[in-house]
N, C-alpha and C positions, 0 to 999 in steps of 0.2 A: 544488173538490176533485171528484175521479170517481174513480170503479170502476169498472171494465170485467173479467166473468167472459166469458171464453171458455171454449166445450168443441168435443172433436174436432175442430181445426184445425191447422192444418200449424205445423210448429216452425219453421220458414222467418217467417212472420205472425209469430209470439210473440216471435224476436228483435230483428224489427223495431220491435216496439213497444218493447224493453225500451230504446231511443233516447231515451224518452219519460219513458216509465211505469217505477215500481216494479216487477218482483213477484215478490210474498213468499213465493206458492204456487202452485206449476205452472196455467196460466191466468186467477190472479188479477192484476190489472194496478189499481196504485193510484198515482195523483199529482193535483197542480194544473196546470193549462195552459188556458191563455186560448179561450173559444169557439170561436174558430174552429179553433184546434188539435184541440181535443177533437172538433170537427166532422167533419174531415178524416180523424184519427185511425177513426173512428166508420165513415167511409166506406168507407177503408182493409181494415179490420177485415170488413167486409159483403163488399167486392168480392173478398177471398180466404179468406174461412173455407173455401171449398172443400167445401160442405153438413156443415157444422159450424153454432154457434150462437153468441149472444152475447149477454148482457143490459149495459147502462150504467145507471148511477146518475152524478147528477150534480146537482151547487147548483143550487136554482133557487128563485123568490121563491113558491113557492106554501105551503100550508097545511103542509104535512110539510117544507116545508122542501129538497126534492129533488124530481129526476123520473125514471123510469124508463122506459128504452124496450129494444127484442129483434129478435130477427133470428133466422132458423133454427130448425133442429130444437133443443128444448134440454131438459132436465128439469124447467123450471117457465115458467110464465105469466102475461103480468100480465094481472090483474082493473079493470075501473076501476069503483069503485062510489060515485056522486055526488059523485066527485072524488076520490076516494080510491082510491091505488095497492095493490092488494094483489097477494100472489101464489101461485099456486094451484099447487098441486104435480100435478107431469101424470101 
């Protein structure tokens, strides 16, 4: 499973993902798809946010159970404190 938030990026971007992805809420992008999908997607996403931002959340075998990674200018930030994701409001 992933979430992908985008913010201030081209509506051009967002309908493309919607190929993909769910979403529910204007930049909010939610479904399953295989690794490297989601990889790709990910790249996708970076190479035309157009200095916009983007956080993912995505399964992964660690302690929380997810991982979270960013790109861009965004309203929040992640923290990593002795493994642990957190996220810091900017």
């Amino acid at each position: 499973m992933i979430v992908l938030i985008l913010e201030r990026v081209p509506v051009s971007l967002r309908g493309e993902l919607t190929r993909w992805l769910l979403e529910p809420k204007a930049g909010v992008f939610v479904g399953q798809v295989s690794a490297m999908v989601r990889d790709k997607l990910w790249d996708k996403a970076r190479s035309q946010a157009r200095g916009g931002g983007g956080l993912l959340i995505y399964s992964s075998n660690t302690e929380q159970g997810y991982r979270l990674e960013s790109f861009g200018e965004s309203s929040r930030a992640i923290e990593d404190f002795d493994g642990l994701s957190l996220i810091r409001m900017a």
